[in-house]
N, C-alpha and C positions, 0 to 999 in steps of 0.2 A: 427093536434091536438096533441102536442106531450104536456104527462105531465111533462116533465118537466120545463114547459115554464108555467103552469097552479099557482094559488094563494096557498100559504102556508094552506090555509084552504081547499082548493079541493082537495091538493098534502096529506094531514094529511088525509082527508075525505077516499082516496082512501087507502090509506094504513091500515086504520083501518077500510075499507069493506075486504080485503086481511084478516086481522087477526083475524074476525068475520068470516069470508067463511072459515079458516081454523078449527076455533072450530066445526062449523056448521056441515061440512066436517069431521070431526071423529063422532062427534054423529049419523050423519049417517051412517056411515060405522060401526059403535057400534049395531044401531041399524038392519041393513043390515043383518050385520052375527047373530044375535041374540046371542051374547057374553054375558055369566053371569059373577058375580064378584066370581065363586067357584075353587079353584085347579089354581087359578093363572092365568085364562084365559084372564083376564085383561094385567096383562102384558104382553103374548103370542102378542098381538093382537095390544099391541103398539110398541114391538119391532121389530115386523114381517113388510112387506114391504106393508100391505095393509092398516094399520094406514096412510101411509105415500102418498100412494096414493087418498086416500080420505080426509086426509090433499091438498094435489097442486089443487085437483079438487074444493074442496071449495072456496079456494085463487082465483084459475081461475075465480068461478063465481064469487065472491062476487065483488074481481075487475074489472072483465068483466061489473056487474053492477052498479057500480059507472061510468064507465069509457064511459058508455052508455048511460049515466044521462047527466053529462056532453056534451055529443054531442048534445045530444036532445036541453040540455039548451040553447046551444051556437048556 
């Protein structure tokens, strides 16, 4: 099941679960640490490395489930 072998519409589908799981994936971690908009903690929290891990972690689910959708289907 490799996507690259997969339809332009399933290869887009999955890319944009990827870049939805990564939004999803900072609001989470937004809401996780209970980070306010006061004293700049905002930016603290996006430059620092745990924005960034709960960015990959989202990506990983959202395309883990597309990518599992896919198998089901097929």
């Amino acid at each position: 099941m490799n996507p690259l072998r997969w339809r332009s519409e399933h290869q887009l589908a999955l890319v944009l679960g990827a870049v939805l799981g990564i939004g999803l994936g900072f609001v989470a971690g937004y809401s996780y640490h209970g980070i306010h908009f006061a004293n700049g903690t905002l930016s603290l929290y996006l430059t620092g490395g745990s924005a960034l891990r709960w960015g990959i972690f989202g990506a990983l689910v959202g395309g883990t489930t597309i990518y599992i959708r896919q198998l089901l289907h097929d």
